[in-house]
FIKOLZA-1660 file (N, C-alpha, C; in steps of 0.1 Angstrom, whole numbers, plus 5000, padded with zeros to 4 digits):
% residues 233
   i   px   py   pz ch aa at
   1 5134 5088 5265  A  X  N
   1 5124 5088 5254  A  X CA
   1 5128 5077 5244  A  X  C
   2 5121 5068 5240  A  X  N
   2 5124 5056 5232  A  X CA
   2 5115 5058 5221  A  X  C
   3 5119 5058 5208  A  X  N
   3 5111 5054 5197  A  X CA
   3 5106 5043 5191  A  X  C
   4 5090 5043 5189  A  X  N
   4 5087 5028 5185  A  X CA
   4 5076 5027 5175  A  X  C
   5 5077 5015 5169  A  X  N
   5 5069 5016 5158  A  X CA
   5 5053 5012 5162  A  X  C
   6 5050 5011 5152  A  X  N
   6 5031 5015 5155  A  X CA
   6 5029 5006 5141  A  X  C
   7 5025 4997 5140  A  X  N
   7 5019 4987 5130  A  X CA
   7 4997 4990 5128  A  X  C
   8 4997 4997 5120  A  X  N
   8 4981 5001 5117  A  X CA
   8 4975 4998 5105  A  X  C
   9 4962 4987 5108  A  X  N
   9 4957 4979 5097  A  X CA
   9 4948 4983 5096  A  X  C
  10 4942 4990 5080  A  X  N
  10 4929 4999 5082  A  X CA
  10 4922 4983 5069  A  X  C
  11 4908 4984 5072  A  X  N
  11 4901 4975 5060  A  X CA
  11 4889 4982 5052  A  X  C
  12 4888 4978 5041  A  X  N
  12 4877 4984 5042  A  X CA
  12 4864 4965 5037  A  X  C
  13 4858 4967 5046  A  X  N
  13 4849 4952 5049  A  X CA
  13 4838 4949 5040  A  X  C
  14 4833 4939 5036  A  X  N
  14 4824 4935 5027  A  X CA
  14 4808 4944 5026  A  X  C
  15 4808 4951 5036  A  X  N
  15 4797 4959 5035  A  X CA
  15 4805 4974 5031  A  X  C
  16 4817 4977 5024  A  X  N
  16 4825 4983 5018  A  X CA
  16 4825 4996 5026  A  X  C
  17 4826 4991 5040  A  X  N
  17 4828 5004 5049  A  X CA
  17 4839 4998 5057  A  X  C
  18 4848 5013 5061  A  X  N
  18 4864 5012 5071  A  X CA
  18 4860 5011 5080  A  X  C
  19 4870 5000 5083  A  X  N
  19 4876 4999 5103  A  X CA
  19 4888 4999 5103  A  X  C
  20 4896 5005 5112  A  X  N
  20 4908 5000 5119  A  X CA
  20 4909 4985 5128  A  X  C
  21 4912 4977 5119  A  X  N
  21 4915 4961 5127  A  X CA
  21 4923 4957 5137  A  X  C
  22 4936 4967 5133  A  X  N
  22 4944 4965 5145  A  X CA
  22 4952 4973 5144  A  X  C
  23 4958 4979 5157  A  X  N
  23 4971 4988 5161  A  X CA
  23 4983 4976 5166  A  X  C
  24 4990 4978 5163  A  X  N
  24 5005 4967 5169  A  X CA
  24 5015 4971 5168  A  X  C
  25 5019 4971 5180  A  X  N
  25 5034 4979 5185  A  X CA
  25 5046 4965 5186  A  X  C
  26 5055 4974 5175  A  X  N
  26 5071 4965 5177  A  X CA
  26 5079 4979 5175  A  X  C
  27 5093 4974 5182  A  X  N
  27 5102 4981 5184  A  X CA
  27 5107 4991 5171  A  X  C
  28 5104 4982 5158  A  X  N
  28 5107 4989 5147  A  X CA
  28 5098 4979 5134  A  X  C
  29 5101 4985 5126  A  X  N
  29 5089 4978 5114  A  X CA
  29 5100 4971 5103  A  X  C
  30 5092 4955 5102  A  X  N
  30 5097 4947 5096  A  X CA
  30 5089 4936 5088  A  X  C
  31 5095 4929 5080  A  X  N
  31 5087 4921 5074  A  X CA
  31 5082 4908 5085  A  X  C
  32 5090 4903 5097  A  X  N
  32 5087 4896 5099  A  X CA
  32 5077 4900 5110  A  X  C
  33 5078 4914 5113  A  X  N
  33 5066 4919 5126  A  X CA
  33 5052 4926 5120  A  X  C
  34 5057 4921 5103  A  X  N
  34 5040 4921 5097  A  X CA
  34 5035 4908 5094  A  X  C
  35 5043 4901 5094  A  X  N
  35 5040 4883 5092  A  X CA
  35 5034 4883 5109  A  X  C
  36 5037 4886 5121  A  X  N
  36 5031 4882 5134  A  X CA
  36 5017 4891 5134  A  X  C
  37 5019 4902 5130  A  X  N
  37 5004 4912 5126  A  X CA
  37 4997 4904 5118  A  X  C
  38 4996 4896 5109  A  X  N
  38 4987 4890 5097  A  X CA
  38 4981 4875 5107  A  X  C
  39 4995 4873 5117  A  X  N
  39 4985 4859 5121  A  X CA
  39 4978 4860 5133  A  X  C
  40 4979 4876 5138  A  X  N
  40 4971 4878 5148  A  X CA
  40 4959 4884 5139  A  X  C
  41 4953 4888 5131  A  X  N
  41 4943 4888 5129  A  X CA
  41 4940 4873 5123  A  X  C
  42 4947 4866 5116  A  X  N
  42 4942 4852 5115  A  X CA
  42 4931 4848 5127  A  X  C
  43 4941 4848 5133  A  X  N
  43 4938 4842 5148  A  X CA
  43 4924 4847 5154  A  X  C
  44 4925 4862 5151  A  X  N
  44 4910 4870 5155  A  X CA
  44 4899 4865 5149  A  X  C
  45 4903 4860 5136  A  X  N
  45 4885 4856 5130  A  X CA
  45 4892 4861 5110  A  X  C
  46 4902 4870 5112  A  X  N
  46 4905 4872 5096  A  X CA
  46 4904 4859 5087  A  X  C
  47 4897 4861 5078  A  X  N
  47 4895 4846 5067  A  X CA
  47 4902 4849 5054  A  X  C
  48 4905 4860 5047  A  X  N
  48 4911 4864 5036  A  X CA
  48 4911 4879 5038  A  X  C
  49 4921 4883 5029  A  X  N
  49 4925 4894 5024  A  X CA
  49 4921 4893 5012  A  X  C
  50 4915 4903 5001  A  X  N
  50 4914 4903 4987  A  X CA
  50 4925 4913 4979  A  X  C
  51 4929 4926 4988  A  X  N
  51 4939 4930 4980  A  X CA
  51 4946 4939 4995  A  X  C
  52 4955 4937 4992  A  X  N
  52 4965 4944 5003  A  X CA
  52 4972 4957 4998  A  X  C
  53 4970 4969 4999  A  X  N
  53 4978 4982 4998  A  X CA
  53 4986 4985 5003  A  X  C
  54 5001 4987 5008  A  X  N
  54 5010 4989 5021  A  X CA
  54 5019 4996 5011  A  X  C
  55 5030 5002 5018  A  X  N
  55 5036 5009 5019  A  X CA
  55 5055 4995 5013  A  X  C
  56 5064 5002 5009  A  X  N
  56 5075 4991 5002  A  X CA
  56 5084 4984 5006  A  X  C
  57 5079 4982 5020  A  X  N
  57 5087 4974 5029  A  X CA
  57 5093 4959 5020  A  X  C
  58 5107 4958 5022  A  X  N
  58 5115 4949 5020  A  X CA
  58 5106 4934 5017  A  X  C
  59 5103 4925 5013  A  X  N
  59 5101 4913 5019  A  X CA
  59 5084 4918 5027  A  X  C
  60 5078 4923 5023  A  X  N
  60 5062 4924 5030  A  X CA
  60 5057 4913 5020  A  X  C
  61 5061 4913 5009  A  X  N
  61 5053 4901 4997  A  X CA
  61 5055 4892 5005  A  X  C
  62 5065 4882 5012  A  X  N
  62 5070 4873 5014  A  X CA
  62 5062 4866 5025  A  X  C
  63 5059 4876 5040  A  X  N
  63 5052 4878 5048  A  X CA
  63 5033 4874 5044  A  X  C
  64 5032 4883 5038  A  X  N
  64 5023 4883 5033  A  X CA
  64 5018 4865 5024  A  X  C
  65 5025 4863 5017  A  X  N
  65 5022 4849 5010  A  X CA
  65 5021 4835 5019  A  X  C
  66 5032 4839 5031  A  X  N
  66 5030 4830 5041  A  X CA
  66 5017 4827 5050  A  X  C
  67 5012 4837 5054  A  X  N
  67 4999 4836 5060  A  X CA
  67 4984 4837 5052  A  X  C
  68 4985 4847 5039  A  X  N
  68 4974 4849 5039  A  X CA
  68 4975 4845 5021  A  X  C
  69 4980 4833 5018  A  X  N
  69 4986 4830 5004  A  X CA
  69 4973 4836 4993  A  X  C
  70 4980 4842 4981  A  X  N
  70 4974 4842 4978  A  X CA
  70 4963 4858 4974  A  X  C
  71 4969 4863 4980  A  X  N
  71 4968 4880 4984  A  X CA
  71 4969 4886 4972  A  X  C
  72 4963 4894 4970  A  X  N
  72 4969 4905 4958  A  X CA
  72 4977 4916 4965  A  X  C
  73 4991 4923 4961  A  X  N
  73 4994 4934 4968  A  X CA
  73 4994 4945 4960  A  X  C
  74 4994 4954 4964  A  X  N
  74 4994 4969 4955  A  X CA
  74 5010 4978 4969  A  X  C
  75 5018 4979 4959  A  X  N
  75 5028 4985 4970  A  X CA
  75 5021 4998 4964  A  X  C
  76 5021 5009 4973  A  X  N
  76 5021 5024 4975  A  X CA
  76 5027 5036 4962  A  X  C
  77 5024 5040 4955  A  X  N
  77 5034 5045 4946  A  X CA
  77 5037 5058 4950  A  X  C
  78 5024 5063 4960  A  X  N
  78 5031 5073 4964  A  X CA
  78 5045 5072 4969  A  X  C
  79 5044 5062 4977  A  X  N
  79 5056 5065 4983  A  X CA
  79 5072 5056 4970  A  X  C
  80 5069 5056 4965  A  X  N
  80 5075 5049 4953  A  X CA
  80 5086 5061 4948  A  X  C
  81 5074 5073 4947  A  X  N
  81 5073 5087 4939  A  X CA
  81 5086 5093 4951  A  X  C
  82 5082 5093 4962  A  X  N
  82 5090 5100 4971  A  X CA
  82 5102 5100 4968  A  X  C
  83 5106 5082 4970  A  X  N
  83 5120 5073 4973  A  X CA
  83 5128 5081 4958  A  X  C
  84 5122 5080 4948  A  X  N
  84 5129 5082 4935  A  X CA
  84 5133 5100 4937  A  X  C
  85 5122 5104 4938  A  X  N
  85 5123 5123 4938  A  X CA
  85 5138 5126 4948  A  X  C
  86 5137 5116 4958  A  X  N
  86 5152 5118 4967  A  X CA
  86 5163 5112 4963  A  X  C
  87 5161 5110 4952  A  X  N
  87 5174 5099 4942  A  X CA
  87 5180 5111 4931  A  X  C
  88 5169 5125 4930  A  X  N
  88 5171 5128 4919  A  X CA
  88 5176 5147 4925  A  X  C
  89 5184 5153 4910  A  X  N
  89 5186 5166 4917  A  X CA
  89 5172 5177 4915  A  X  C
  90 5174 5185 4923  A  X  N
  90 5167 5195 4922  A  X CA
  90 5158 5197 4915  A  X  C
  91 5169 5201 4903  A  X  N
  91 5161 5208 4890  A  X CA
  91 5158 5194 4878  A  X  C
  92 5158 5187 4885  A  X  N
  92 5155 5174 4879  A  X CA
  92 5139 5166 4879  A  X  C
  93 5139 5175 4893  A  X  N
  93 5122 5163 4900  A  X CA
  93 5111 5167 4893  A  X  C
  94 5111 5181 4883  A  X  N
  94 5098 5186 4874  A  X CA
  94 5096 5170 4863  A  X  C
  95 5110 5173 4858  A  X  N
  95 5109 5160 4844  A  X CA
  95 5106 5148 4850  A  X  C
  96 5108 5145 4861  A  X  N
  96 5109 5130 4865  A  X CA
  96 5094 5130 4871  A  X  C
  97 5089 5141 4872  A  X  N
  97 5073 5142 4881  A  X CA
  97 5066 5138 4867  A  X  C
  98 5069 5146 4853  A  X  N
  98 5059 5143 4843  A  X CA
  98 5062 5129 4842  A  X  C
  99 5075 5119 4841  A  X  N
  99 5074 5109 4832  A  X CA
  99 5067 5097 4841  A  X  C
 100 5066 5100 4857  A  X  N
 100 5060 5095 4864  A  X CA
 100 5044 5092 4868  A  X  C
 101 5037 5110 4860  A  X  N
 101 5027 5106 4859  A  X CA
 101 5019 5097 4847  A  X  C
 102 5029 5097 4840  A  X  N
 102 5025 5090 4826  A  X CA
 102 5027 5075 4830  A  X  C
 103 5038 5070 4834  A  X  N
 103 5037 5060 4842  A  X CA
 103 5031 5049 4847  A  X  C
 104 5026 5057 4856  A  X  N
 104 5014 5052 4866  A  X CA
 104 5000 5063 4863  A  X  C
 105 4996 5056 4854  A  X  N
 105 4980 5061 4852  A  X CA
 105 4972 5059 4854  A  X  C
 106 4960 5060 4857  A  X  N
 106 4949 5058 4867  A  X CA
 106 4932 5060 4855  A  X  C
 107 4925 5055 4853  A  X  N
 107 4914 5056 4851  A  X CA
 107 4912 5051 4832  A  X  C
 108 4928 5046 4831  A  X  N
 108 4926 5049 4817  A  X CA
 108 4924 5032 4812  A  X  C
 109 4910 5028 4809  A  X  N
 109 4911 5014 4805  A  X CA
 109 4918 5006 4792  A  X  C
 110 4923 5014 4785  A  X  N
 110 4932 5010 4771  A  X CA
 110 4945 5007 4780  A  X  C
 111 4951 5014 4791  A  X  N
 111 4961 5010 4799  A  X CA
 111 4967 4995 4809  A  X  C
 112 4971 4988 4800  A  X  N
 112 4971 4975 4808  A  X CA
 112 4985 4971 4822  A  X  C
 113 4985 4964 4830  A  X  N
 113 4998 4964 4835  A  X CA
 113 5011 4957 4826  A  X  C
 114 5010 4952 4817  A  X  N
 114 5022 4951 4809  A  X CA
 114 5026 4967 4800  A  X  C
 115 5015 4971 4796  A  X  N
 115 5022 4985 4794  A  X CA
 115 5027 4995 4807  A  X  C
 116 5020 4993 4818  A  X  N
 116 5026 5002 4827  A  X CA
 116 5042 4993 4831  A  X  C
 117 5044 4981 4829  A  X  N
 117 5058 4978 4834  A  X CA
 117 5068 4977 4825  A  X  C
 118 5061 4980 4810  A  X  N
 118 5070 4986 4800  A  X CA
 118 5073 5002 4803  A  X  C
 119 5068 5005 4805  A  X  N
 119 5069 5019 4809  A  X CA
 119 5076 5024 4819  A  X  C
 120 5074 5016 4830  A  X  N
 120 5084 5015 4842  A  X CA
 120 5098 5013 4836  A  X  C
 121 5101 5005 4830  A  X  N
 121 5116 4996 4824  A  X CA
 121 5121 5013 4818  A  X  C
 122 5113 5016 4807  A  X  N
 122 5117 5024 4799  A  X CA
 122 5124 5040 4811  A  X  C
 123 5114 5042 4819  A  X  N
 123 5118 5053 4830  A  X CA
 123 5129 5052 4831  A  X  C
 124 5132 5038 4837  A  X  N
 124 5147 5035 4843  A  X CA
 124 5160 5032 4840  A  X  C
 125 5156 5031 4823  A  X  N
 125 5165 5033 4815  A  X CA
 125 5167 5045 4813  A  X  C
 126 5157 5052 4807  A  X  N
 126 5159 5067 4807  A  X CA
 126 5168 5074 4819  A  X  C
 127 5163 5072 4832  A  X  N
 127 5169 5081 4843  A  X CA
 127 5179 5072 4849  A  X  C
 128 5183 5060 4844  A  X  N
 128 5195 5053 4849  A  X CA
 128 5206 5057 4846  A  X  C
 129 5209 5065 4828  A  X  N
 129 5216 5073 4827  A  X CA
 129 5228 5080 4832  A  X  C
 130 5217 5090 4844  A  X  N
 130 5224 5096 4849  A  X CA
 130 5223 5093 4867  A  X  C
 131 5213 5083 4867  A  X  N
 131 5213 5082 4883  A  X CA
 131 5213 5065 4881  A  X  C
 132 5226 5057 4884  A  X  N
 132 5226 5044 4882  A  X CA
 132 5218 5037 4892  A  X  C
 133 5214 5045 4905  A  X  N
 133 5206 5033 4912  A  X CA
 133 5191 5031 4908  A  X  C
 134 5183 5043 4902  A  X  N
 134 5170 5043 4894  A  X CA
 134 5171 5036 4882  A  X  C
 135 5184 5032 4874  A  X  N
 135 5184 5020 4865  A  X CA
 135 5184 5012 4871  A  X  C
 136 5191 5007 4883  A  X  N
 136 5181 4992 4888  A  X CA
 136 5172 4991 4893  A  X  C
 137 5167 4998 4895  A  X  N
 137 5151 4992 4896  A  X CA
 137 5144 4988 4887  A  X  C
 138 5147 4993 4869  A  X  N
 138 5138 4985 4862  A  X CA
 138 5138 4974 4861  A  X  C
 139 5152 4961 4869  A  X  N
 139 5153 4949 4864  A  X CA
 139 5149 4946 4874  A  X  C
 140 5143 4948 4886  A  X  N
 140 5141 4941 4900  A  X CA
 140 5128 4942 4897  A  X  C
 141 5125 4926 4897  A  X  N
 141 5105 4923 4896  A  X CA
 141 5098 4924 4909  A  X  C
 142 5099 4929 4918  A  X  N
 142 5097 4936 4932  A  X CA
 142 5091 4949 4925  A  X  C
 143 5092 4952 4918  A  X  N
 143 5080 4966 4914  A  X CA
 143 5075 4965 4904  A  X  C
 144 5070 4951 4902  A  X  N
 144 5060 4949 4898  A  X CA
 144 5046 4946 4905  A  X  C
 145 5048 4949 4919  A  X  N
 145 5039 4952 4928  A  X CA
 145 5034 4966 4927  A  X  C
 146 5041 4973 4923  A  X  N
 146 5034 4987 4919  A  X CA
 146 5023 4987 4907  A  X  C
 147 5019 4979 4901  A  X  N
 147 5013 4978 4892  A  X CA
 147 5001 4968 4890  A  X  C
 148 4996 4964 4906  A  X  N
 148 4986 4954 4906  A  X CA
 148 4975 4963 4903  A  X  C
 149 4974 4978 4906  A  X  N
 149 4962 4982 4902  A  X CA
 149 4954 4985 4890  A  X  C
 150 4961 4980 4881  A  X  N
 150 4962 4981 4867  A  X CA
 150 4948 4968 4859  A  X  C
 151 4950 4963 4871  A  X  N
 151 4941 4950 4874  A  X CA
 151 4928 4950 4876  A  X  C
 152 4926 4962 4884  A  X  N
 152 4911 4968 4884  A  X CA
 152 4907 4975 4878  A  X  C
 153 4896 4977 4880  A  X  N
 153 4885 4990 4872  A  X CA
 153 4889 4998 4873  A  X  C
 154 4892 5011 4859  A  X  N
 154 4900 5023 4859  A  X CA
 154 4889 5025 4869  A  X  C
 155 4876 5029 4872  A  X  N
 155 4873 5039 4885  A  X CA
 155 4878 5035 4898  A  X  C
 156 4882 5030 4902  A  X  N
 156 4886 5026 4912  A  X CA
 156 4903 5029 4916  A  X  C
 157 4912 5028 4906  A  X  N
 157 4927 5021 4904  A  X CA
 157 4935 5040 4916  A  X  C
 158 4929 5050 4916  A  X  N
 158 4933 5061 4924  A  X CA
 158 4930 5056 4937  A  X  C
 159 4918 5050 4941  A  X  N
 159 4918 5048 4954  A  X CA
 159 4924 5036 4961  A  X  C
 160 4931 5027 4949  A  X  N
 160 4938 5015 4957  A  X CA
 160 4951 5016 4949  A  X  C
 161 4962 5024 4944  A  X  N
 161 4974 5025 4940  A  X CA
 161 4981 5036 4950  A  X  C
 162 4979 5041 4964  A  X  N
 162 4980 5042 4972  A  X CA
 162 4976 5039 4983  A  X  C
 163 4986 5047 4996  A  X  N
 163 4981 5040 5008  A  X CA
 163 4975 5058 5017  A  X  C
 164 4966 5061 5009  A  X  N
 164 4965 5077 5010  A  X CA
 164 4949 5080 5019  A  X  C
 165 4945 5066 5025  A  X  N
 165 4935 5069 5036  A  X CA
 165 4944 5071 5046  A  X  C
 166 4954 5059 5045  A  X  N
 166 4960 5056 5060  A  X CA
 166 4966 5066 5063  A  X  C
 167 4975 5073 5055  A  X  N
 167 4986 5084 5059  A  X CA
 167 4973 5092 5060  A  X  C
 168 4966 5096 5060  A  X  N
 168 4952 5107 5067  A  X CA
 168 4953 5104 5075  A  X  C
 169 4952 5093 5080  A  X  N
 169 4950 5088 5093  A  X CA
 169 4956 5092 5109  A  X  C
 170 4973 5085 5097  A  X  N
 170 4986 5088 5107  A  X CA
 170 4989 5103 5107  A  X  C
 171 4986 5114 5098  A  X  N
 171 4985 5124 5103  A  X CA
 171 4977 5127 5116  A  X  C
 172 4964 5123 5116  A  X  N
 172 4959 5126 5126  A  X CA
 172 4963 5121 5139  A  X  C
 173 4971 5109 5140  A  X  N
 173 4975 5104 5152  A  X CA
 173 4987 5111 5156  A  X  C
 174 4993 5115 5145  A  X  N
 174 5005 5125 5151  A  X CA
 174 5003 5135 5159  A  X  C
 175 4994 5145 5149  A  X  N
 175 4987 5156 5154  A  X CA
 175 4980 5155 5172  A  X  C
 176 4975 5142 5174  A  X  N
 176 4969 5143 5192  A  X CA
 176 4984 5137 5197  A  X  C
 177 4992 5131 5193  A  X  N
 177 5002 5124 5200  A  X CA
 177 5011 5136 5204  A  X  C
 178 5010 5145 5194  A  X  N
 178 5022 5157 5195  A  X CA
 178 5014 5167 5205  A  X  C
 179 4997 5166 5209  A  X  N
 179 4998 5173 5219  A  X CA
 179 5002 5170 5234  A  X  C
 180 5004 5158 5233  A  X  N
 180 5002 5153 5250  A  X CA
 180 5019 5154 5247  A  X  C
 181 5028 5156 5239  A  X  N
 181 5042 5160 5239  A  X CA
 181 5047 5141 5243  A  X  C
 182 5048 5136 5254  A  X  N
 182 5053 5127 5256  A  X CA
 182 5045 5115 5264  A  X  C
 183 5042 5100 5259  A  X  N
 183 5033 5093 5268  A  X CA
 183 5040 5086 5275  A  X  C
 184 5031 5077 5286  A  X  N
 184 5040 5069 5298  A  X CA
 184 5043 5057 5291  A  X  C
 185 5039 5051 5282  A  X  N
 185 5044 5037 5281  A  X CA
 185 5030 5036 5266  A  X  C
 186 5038 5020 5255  A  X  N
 186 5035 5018 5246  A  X CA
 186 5019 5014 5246  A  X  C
 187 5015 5010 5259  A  X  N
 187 4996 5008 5257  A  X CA
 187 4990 5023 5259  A  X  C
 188 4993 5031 5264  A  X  N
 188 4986 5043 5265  A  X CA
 188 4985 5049 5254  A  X  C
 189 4995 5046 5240  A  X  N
 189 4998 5055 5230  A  X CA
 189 4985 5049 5218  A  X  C
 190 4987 5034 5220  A  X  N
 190 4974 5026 5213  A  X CA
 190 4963 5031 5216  A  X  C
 191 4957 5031 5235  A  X  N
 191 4949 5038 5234  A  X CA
 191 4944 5049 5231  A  X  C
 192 4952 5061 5229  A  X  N
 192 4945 5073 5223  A  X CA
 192 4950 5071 5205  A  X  C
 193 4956 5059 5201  A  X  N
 193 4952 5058 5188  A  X CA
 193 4944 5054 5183  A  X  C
 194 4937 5045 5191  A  X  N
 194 4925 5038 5190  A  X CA
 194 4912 5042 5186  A  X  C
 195 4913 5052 5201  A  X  N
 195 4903 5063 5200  A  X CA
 195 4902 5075 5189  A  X  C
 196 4913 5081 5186  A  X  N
 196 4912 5088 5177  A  X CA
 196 4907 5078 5162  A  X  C
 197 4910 5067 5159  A  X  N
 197 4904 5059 5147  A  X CA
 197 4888 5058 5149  A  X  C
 198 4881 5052 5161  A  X  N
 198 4866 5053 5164  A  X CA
 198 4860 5063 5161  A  X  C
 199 4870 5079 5166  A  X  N
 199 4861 5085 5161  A  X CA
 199 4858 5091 5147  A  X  C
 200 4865 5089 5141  A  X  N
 200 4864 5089 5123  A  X CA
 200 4853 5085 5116  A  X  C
 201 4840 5095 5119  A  X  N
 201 4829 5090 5115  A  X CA
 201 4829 5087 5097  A  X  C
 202 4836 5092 5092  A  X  N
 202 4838 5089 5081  A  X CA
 202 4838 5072 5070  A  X  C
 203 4848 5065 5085  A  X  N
 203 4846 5054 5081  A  X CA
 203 4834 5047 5081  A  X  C
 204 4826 5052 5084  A  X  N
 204 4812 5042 5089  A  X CA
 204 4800 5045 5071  A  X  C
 205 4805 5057 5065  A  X  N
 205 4798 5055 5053  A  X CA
 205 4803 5044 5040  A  X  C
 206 4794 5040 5033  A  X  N
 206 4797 5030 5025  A  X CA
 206 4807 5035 5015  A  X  C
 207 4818 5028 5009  A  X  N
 207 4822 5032 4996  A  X CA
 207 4815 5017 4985  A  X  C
 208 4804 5022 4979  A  X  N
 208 4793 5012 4971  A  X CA
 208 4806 5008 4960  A  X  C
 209 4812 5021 4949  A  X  N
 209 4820 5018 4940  A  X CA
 209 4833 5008 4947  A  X  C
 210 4834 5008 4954  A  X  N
 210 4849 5003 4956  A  X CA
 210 4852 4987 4956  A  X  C
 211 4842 4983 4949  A  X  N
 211 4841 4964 4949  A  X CA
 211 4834 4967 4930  A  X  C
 212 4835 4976 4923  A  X  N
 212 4826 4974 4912  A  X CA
 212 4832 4966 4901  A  X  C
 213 4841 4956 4901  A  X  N
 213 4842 4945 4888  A  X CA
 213 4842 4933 4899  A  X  C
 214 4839 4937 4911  A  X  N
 214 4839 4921 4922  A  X CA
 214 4851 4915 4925  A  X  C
 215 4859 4921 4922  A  X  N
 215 4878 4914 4923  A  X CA
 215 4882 4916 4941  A  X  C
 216 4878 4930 4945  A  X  N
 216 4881 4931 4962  A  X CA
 216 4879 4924 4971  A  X  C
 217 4868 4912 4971  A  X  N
 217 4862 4901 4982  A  X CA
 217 4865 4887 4981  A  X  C
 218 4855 4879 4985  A  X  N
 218 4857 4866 4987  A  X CA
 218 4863 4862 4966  A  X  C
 219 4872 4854 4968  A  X  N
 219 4872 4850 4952  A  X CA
 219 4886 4856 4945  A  X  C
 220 4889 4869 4955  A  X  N
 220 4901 4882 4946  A  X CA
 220 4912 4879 4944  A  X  C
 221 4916 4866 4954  A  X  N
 221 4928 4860 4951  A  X CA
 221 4936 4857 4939  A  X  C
 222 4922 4846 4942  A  X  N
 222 4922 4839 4927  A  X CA
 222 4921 4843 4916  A  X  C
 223 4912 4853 4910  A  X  N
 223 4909 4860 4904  A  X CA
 223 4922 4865 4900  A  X  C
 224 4929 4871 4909  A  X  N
 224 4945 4880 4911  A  X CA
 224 4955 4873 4903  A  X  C
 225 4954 4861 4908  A  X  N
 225 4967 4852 4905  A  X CA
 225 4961 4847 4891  A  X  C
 226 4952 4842 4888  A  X  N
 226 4944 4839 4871  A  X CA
 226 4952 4850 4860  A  X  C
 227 4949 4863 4862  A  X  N
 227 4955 4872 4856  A  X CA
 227 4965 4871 4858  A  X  C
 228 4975 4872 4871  A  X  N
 228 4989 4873 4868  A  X CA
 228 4994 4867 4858  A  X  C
 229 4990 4848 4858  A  X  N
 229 4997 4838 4853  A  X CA
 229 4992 4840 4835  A  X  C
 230 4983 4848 4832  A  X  N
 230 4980 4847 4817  A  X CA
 230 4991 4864 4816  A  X  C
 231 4994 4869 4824  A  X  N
 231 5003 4879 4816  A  X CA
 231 5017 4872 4815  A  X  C
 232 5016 4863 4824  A  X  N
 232 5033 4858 4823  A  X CA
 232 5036 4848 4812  A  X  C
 233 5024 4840 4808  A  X  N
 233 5026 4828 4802  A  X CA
 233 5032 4831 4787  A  X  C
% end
């Protein structure tokens, strides 16, 4: 039995309804086997990306700039949340859960991303304290990708500061993969992931709100990077 990785691109498309774009199998998940993912959808017809959601892989920014320059990313904070709660003790993860939701706030428009990466700094000072590797993270500008969503419309900023369709998703693929217990080989496993994604009637209804300041489509790049460069200047 060999373990292998499973590369799954969910979008949601200008008529603001989901597809699964692609499934792609490498041996294990890396930044450079998401740079060969980005230029096979190039290659399929992909013309831009307006904002990218993924999960904190090493060097995915890097990847990512190379093919589809220009991208806005949003790393995952769920999974942000995880990495740190496993950094911390026990009776620790209540306090570290409140200063986290204050953190990373959602819907509140007085909230800008310079105060959310003041806020971040200040966490990590606070909990560097006593856990030195959560003090470095405040000085590493790599999580400042946690904070693109800050960028959008408070209604929206919950449903793009995670990656919390997809892991729906990948539950479900577990769930039929774990019945057939073991498959013959890596195209058979695509296939029934495939199929289990088509049938998600769910994706086929509109999300109308999910483009409402116009930053998600043709133009979001730019728009992305406009902002960046007036917070930095």
């Amino acid at each position: 039995v060999e373990v292998e990785a499973f590369y799954v691109v969910m979008a949601v498309k200008e008529d603001k309804t989901r597809e699964v774009l692609g499934i792609f199998n490498r041996p294990s998940e890396s930044a450079s086997g998401w740079k060969e993912m980005f230029h096979s959808l190039q290659q399929r017809g992909l013309k831009g990306i307006g904002l990218l959601v993924a999960d904190g892989l090493k060097s995915l920014e890097d990847a990512l700039a190379e093919v589809f320059p220009g991208t806005a990313l949003q790393k995952c904070v769920t999974h942000l949340k995880r990495n740190l709660f496993n950094k911390v003790r026990h009776g620790d993860k209540g306090d570290l859960a409140r200063d986290l939701r204050e953190v990373f706030r959602t819907g509140d428009s007085s909230y800008t991303p310079e105060q959310g990466w003041d806020a971040w700094q200040e966490l990590c000072r606070k909990w560097g304290k006593d856990y030195r590797s959560i003090g470095k993270m405040g000085t590493d500008p790599v999580y400042r990708y946690y904070f693109t969503y800050l960028h959008y419309h408070p209604h929206i900023q919950s449903m793009i500061y995670t990656t919390n369709w997809i892991e729906r998703l990948q539950r479900d693929f577990r769930r039929v993969l774990r019945m057939r217990s073991a498959m013959p080989d890596e195209e058979s496993v695509i296939v029934l992931m495939a199929k289990t994604a088509m049938d998600k009637t769910a994706y086929g209804r509109a999300l109308p709100a999910i483009d409402i300041d116009g930053k998600l489509f043709p133009g979001a790049g730019k728009n992305f990077l406009d902002l960046i460069n007036k917070a930095t200047e």
